[in-house]
OpenMM code with the backbone's topology and positions (N, CA, C; nanometers):
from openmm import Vec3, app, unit

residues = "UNK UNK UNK UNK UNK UNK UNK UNK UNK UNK UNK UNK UNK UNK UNK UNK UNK UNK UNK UNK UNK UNK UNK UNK UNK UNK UNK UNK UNK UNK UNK UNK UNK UNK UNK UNK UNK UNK UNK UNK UNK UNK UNK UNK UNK UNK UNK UNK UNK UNK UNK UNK UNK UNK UNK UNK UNK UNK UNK UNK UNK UNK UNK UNK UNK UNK UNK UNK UNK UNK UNK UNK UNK UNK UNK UNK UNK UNK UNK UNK UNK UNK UNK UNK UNK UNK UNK UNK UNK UNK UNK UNK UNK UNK UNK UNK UNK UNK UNK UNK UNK UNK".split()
positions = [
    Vec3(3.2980, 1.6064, 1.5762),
    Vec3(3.1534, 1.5848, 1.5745),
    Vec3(3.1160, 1.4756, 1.6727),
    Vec3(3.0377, 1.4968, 1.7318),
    Vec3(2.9314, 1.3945, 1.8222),
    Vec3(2.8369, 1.3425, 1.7524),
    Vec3(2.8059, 1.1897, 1.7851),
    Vec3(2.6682, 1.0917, 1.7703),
    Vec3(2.5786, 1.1421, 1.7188),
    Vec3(2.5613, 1.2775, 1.7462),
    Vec3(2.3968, 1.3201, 1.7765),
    Vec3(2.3866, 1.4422, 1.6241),
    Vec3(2.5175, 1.4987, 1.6089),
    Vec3(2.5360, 1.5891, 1.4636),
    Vec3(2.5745, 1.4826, 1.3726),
    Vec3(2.6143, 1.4102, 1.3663),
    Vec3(2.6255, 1.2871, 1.2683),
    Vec3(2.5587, 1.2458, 1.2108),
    Vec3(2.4766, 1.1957, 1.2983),
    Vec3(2.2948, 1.0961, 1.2955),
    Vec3(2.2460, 1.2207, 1.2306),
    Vec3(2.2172, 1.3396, 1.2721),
    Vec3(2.1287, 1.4470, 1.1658),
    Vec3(2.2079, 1.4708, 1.0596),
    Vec3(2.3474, 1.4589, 1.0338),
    Vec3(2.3885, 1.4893, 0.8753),
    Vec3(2.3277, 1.3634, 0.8191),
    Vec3(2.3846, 1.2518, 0.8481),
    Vec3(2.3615, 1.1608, 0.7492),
    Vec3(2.1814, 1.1532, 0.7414),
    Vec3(2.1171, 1.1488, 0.8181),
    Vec3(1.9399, 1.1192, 0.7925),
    Vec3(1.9121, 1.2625, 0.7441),
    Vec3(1.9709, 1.3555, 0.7404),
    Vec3(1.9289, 1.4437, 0.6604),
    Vec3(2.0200, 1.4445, 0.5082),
    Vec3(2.0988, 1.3701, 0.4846),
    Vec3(2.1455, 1.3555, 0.3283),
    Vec3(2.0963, 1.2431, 0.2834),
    Vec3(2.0202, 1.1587, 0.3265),
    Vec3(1.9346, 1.0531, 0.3272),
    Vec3(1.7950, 1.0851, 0.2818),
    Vec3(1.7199, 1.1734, 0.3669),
    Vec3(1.5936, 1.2196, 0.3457),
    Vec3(1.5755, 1.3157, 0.2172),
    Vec3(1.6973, 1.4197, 0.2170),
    Vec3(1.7025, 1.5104, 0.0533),
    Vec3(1.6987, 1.4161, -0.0357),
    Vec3(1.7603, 1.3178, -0.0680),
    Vec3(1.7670, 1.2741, -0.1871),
    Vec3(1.6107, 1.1072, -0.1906),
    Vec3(1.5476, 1.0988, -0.1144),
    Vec3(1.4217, 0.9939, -0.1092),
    Vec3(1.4738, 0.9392, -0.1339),
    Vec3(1.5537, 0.8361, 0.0061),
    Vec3(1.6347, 0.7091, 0.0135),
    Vec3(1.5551, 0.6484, 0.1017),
    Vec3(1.4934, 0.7362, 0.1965),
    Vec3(1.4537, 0.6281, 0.3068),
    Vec3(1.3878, 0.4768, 0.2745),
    Vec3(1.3020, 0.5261, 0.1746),
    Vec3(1.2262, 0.3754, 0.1433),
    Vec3(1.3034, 0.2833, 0.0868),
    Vec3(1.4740, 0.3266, 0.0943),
    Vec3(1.5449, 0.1958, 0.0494),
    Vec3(1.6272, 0.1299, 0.1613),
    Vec3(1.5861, 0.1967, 0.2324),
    Vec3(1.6654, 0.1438, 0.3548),
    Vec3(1.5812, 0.1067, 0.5017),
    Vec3(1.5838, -0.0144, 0.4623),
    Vec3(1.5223, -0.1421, 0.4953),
    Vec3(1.6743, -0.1966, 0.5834),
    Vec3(1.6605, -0.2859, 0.6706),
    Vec3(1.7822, -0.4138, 0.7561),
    Vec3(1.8619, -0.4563, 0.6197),
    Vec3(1.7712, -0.5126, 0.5601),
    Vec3(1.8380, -0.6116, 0.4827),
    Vec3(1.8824, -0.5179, 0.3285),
    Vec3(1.8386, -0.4890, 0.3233),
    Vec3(1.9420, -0.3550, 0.1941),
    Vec3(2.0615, -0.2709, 0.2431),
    Vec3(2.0246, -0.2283, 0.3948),
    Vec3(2.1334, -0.1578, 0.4468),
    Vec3(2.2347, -0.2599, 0.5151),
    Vec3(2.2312, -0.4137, 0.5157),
    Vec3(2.3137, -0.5015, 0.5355),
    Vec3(2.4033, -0.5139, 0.4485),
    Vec3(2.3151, -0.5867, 0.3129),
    Vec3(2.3910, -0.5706, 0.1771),
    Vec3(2.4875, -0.4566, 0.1637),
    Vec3(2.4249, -0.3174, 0.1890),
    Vec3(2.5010, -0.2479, 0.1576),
    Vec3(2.6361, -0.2248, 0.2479),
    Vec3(2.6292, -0.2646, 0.3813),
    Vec3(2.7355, -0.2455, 0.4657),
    Vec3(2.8033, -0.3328, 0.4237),
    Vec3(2.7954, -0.4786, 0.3676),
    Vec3(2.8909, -0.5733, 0.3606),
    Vec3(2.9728, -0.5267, 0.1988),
    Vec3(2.9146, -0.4459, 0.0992),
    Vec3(2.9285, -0.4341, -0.0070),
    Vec3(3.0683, -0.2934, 0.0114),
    Vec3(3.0289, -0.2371, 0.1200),
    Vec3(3.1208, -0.1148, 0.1386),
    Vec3(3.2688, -0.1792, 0.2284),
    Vec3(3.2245, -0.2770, 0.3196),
    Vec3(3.3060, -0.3504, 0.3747),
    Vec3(3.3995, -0.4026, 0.2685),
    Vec3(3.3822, -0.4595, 0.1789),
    Vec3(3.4431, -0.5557, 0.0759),
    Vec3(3.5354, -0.4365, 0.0286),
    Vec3(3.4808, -0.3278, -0.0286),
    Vec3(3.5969, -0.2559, -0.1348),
    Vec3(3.7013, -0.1358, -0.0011),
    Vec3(3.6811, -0.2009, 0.1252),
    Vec3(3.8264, -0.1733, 0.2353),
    Vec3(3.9094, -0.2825, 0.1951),
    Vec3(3.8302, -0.3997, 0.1964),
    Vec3(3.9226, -0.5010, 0.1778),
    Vec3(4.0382, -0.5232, 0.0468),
    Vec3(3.9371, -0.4897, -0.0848),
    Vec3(3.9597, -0.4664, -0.1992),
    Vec3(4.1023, -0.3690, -0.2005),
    Vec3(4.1402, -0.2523, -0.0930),
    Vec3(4.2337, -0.1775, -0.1292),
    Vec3(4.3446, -0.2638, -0.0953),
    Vec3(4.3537, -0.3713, 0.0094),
    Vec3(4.5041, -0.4772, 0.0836),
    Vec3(4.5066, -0.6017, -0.0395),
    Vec3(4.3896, -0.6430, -0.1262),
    Vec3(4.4266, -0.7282, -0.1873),
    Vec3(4.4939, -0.7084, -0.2896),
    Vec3(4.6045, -0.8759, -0.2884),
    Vec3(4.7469, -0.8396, -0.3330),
    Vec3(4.8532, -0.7669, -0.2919),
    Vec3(4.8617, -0.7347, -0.2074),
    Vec3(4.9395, -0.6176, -0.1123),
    Vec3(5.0004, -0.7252, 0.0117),
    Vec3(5.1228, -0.7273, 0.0206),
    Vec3(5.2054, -0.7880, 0.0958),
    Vec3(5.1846, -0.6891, 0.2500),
    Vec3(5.1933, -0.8021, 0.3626),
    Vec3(5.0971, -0.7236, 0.4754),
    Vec3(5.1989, -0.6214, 0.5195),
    Vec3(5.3137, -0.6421, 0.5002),
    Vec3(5.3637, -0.4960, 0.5329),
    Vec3(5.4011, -0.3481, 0.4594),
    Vec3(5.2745, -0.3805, 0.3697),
    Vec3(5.2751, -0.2794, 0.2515),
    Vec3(5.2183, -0.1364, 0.3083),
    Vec3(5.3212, -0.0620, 0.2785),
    Vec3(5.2840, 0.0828, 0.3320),
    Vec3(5.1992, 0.1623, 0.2336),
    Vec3(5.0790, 0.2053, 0.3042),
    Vec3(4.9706, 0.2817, 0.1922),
    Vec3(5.0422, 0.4113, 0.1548),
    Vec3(5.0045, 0.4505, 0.0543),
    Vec3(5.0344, 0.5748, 0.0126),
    Vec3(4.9553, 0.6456, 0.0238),
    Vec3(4.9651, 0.8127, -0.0052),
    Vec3(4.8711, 0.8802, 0.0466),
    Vec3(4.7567, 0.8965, 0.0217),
    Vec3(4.7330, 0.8090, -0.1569),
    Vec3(4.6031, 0.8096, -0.2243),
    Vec3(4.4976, 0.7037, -0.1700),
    Vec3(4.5782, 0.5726, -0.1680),
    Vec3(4.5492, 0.4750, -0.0697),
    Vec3(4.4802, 0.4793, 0.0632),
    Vec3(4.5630, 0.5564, 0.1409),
    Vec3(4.4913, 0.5911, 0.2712),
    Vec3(4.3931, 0.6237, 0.2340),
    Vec3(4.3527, 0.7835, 0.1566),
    Vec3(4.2373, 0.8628, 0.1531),
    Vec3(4.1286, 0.7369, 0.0958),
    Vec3(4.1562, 0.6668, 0.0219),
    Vec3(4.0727, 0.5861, -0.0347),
    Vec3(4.0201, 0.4991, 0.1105),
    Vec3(4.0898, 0.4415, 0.1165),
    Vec3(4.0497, 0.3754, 0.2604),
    Vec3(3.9760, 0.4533, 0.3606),
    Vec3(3.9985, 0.5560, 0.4162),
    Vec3(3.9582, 0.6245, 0.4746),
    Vec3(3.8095, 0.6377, 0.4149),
    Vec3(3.7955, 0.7117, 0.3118),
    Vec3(3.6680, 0.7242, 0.2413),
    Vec3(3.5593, 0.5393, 0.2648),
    Vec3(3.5922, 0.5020, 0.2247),
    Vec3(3.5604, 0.3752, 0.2115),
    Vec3(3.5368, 0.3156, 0.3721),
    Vec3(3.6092, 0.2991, 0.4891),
    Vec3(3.5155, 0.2889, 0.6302),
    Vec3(3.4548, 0.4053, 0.6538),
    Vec3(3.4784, 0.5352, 0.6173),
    Vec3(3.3541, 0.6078, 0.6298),
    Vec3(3.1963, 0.5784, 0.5871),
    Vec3(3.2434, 0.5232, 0.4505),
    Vec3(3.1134, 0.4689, 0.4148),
    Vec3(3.0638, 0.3660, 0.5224),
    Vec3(3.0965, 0.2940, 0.5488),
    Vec3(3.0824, 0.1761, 0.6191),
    Vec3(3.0539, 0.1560, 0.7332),
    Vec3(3.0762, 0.2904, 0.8069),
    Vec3(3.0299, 0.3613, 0.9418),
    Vec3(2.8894, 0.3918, 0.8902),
    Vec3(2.9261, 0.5048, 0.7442),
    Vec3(2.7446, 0.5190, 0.7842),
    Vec3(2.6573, 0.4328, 0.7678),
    Vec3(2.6722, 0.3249, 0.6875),
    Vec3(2.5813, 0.2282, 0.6663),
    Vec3(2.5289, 0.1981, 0.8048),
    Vec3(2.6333, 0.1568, 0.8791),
    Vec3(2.6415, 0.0962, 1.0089),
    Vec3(2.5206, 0.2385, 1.1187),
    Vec3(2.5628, 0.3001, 1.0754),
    Vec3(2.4625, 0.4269, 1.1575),
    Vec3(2.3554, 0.3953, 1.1058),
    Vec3(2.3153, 0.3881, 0.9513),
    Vec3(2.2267, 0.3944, 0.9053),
    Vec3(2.1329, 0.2721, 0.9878),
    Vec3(2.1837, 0.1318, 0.9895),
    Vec3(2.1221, 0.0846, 1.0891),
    Vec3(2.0943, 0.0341, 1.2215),
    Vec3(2.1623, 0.1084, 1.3156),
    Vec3(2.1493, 0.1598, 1.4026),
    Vec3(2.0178, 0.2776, 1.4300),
    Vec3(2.0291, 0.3411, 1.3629),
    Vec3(1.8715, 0.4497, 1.3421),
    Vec3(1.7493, 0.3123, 1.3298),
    Vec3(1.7961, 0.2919, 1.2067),
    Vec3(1.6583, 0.1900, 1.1421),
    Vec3(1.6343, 0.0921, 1.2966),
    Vec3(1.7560, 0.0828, 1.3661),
    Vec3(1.7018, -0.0476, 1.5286),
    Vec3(1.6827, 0.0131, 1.6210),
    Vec3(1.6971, 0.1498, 1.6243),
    Vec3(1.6743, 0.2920, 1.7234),
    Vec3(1.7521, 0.2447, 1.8412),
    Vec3(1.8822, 0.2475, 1.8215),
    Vec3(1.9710, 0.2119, 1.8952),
    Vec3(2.1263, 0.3368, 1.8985),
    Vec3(2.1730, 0.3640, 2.0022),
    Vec3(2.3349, 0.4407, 1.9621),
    Vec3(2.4305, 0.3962, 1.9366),
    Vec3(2.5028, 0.4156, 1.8605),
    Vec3(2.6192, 0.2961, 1.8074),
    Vec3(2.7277, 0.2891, 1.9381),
    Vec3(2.7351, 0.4045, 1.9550),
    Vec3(2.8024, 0.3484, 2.1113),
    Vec3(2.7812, 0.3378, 2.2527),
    Vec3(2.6645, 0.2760, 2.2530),
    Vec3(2.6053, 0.1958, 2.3491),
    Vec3(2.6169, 0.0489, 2.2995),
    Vec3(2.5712, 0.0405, 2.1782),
    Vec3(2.5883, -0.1327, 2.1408),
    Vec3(2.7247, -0.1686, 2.1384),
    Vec3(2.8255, -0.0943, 2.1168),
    Vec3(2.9506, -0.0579, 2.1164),
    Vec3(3.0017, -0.0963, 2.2444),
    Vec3(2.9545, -0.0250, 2.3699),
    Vec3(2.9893, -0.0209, 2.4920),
    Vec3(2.9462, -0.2231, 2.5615),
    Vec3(2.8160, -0.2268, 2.5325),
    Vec3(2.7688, -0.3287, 2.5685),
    Vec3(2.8644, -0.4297, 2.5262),
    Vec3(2.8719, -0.4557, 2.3822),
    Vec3(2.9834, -0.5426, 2.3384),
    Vec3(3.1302, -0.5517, 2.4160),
    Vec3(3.1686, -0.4500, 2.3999),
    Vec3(3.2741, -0.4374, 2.4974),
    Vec3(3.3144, -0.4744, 2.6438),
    Vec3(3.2030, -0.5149, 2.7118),
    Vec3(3.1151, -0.5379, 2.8515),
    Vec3(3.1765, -0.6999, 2.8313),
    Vec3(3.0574, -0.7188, 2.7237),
    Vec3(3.0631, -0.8601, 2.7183),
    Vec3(3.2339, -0.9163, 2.7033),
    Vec3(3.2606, -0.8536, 2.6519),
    Vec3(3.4096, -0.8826, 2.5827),
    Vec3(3.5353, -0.9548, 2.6993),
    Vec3(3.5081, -0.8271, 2.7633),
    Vec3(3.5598, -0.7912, 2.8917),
    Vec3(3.5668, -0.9141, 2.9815),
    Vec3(3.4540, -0.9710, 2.9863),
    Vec3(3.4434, -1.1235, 3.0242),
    Vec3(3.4496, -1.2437, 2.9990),
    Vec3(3.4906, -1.2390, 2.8689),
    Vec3(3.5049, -1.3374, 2.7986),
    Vec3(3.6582, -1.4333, 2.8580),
    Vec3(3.6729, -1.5506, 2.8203),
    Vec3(3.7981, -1.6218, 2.8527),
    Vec3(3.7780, -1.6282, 2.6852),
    Vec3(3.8826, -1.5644, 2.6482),
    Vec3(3.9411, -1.6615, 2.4847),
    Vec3(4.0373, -1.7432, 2.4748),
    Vec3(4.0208, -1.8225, 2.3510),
    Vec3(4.1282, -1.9615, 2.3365),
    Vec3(4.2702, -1.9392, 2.3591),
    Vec3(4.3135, -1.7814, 2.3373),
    Vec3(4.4685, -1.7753, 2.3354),
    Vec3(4.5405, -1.7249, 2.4057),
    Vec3(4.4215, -1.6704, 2.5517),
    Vec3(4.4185, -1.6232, 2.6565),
    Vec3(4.5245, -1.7440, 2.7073),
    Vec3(4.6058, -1.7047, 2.8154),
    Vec3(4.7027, -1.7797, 2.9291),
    Vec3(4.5982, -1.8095, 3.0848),
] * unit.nanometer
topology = app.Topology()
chain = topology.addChain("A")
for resn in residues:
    res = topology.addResidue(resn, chain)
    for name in ("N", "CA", "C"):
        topology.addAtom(name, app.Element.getBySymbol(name[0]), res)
């Protein structure tokens, strides 16, 4: 799938169920950081070279999916493409000197 069939699944499983009026910056923040947390939630306690299992993965998997769409979700709401802000960042990046750089 491409950007552009994405953006119409999700704003159209958005619009069936009369969500839009909950998704506002700051609700769809909350909610990205709230979906963010339970990725995290699957490594805590988990020694870092702990190999996921296959339920694990899917869970994970499920879980930055969510977290993408949030992230789409506002991206729409700033009428922006996620990978253009994506790209731009990357730009910047690109130029950066970091601390651990040689």
């Amino acid at each position: 799938m491409d950007y552009e069939q994405i953006h119409k699944e999700i704003i159209n499983f958005r619009d069936d169920r009369g969500w839009k009026k909950y998704h506002n910056l700051k609700d769809l923040a909350l909610s990205l950081n709230l979906e963010a947390s339970e990725v995290l939630e699957i490594f805590q306690w988990k020694k870092t070279d702990h190999k996921l299992s296959d339920e694990e993965q899917k869970h994970l998997e499920d879980e930055l999916a969510d977290t993408l769409i949030y992230a789409f979700y506002m991206c729409d709401k700033l009428g922006v493409n996620p990978y253009d802000i994506i790209q731009s960042k990357l730009n910047v990046n690109n130029n950066r000197k970091w601390n651990f750089d040689d």
